[in-house]
Each structure stands twice: as structure tokens, then as C-alpha cells.
N, C-alpha and C positions, 0 to 999 in steps of 0.2 A: 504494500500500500504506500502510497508516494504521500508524506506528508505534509504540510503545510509552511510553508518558510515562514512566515507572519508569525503562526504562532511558534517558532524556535528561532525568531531572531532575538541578539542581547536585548534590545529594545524593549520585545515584549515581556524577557522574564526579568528586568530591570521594574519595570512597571509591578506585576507581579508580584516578587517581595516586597515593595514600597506598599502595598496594600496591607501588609502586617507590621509596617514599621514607620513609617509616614504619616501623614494625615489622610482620614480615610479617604480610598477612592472615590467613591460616592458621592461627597461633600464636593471633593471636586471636580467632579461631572458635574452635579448641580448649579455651579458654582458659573463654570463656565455656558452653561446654557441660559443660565441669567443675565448674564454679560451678554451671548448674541442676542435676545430679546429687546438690553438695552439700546443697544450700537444698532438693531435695524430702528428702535423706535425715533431715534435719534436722526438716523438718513430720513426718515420719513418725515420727520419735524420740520428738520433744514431746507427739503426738497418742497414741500407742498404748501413752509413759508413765504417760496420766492413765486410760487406761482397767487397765495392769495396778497401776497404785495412783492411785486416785482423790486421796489427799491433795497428792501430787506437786505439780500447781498447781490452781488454779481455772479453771474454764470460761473465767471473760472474756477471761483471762491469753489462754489457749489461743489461743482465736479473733482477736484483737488480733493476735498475732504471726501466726498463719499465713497471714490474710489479706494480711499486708504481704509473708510469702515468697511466697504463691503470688504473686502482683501483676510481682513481681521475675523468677519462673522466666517468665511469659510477656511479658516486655517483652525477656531475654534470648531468650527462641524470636524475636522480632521482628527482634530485633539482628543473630540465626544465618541468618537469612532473608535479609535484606538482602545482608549479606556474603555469604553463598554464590552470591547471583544475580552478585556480583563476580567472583567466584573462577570462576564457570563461564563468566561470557564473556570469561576471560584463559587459558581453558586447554580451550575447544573443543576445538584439536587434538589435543589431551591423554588417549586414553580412559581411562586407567586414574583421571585426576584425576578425571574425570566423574561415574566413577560412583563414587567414594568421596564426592564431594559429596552424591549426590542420597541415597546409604546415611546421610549424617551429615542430611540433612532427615528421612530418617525415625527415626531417633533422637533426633533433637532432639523431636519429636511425641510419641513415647512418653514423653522425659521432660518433659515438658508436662504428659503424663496422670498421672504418677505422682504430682503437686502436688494434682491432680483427684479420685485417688482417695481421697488422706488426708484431704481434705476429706470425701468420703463417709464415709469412717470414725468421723470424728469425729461427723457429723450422726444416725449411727445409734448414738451415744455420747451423746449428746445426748439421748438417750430416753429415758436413765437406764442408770449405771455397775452394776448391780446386774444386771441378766437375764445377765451373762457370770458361771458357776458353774463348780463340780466339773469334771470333765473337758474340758469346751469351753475354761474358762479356761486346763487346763494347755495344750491343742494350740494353742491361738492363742497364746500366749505362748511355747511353743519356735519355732513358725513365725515369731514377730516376731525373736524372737533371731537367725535364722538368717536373715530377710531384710533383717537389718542389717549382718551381714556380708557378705550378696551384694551391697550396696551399694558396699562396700569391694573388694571382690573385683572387680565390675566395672567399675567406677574404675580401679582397677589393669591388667586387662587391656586397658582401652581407651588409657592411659598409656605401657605398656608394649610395645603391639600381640602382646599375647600370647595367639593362638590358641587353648593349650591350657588356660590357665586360665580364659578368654571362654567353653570346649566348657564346662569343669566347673562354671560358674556356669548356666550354659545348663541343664546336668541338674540340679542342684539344685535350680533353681527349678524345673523339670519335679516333683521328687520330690515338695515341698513343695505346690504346685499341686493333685496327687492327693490331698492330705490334705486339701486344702480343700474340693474334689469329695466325698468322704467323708461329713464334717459336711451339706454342702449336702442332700446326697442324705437323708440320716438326717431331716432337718429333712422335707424334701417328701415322704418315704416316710411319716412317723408324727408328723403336726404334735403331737400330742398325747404325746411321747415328752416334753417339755421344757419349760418355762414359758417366753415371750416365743419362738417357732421363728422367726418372721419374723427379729427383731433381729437373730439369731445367724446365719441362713442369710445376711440380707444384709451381715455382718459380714465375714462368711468369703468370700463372693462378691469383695466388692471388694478382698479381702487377697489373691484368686486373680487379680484383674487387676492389681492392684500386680505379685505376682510375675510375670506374664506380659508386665509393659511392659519389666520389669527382664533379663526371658530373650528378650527381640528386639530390646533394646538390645544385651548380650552378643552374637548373629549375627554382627552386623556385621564383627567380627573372625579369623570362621572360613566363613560361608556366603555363594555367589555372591550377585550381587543382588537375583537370581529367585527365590532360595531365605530370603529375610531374613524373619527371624521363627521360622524350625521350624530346632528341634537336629537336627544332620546328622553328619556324618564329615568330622574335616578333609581336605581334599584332602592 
């Protein structure tokens, strides 16, 4: 049987021991997936400041820093990665550790994406600050408000292991989602209803997958393993 080099390089049994003799591993996994949660909420702050006021900073500014956060959110998914394959071959016998690990690989991917999609945002900001008007600017501007606190919120609940605040982030961003859906549809039903419909649909698009990495990160805290990603009923 041909083995696995991963698991028999120095690296991984360096790792390994430091789980009996270090600070626990676990703590920092957690540790670090709190950090990517903050550094995407962070891109997303910066980025969807300059689109709801243009003078806030300038493009280059922009793009400078979020290139160095996203860089950072996917070197800590590498980090999350690593670690976990630790964690799960010291806790095999372990079911319930198991699958809380492979639940936190896929969390850790979503907020991967969330670094991913600010980038898109920005890029369709990037076209020019001006095709976001009149009513499109107000809906995408309460939806950012509110998925700034879902950031906080789900922070919180993953912190806390708080189920029922994890469920209410989960529906929020559901509600917020439909509003996106909304715009999008408006956009593809009467291109001709709005000046620039593409920008604006592809705006709203990737602000509906922002919210939706952000509501399958929240699961984790209330839905089986089978069920990760769709708002459910807490057991």
C-alpha cells in the first residue's frame, strides 16, 4: 500500500507532538478561522465603503490592501487545513470530533469565498462608482449595513456555540438574499428599466453569494452534517 507523504512528512509529525505539548491545537484552529472571518469582514467594509461614498478612499488604496487581506484569508485556509488533517488523525475514534472537523473544512471554504466575492465587488466597482443610483443604491446599502452585522453576529454564534443566534443569522441572511433575487430578476426581466442593468445585477449577484457563504457558515452551529448549508429547525 503506497502511503501518504503528507501524513509522514517532518511537518506533519512536528505538528502532531505540539498537540501534546503546545497550546492546544484546536484553540488554534479556532483561532485562526476567526481571524479569516475578521480580515474578509474587513475587505468587505473597505470595499463597499468606497462604492457607498466614492471619496472615502481611492481605488489604488483599495486594491493594495485587499489584495494583501485576501493573500492572508487563504494562506490561513492552508494553515486550517493542515491542522485539521492533525486533529482528525488524533481523534479517529472520536465521532462527534470528526465531524465537527470536517463541518469547520467547510466553513473554513466559505470563508475563503467571502474574501472572493469582495473582490468581485469591487471589480464591478471598478467600472465606475456612478451606474449605483436612486433606489438600487438605497437596497444595496441597507443590505450592506445588515450584512455587517451578520458578520458580527456570526462570529458571535460560532464563539459562543450559540445555536439560536447561528438559526437567526441563518434567516436573515435568507431574508436579505430574497432582496437580492429581487433586483437581479428586475434587471433580467426589463434590461432596459435602468442604465448600466448588467453592473447592478452583477452587483447584487455576488452580494447574494456573500450572504449565502455567510448563512452556511452560521449551519454549522444548528444543522447535522448532511444538512450544512440550508436553515433548518434546531433539533
Amino acid at each position: 500500500m503506497k502511503l501518504d507523504k503528507t501524513i509522514l512528512s517532518k511537518k506533519f509529525w512536528k505538528k502532531f507532538i505540539a498537540v501534546f505539548t503546545d497550546q492546544p491545537l484546536s484553540v488554534k484552529v479556532e483561532n485562526h478561522f476567526e481571524e479569516m472571518l475578521i480580515l474578509a469582514e474587513d475587505m468587505y467594509v473597505h470595499v463597499t465603503s468606497v462604492i457607498i461614498d466614492p471619496e472615502v478612499h481611492t481605488l489604488e488604496h483599495i486594491r493594495e490592501t485587499f489584495f494583501l487581506t485576501d493573500t492572508r484569508i487563504n494562506q490561513l485556509e492552508d494553515i486550517i487545513r493542515r491542522d485539521v488533517l492533525v486533529l482528525l488523525s488524533i481523534s479517529a475514534s472520536r465521532s462527534k470530533d470528526v465531524t465537527n472537523n470536517l463541518l469547520l473544512l467547510n466553513q473554513v471554504k466559505d470563508a475563503e469565498r467571502l474574501g472572493d466575492y469582495t473582490k468581485n465587488i469591487f471589480e464591478v466597482f471598478e467600472y465606475g462608482a456612478e451606474f449605483l443610483t436612486g433606489k438600487y443604491f438605497s437596497i444595496f446599502d441597507e443590505i450592506r449595513i445588515h450584512t455587517i452585522m451578520l458578520f458580527s453576529e456570526v462570529r458571535n454564534s460560532i464563539s459562543k456555540m450559540d445555536a439560536k443566534l447561528a438559526k437567526k443569522s441563518c434567516d436573515q441572511a435568507t431574508k436579505h438574499i430574497a432582496k437580492c433575487n429581487v433586483v437581479i430578476n428586475e434587471m433580467m426581466a426589463d434590461p432596459n428599466c435602468i442604465e448600466n442593468p448588467v453592473a447592478i445585477a452583477l452587483l447584487f449577484r455576488y452580494q447574494k453569494r456573500m450572504l449565502n457563504h455567510l448563512r452556511k457558515i452560521a449551519t454549522a452551529q444548528f444543522a447535522p452534517f448532511d444538512k450544512f448549508g440550508t436553515c433548518g429547525k434546531i433539533d
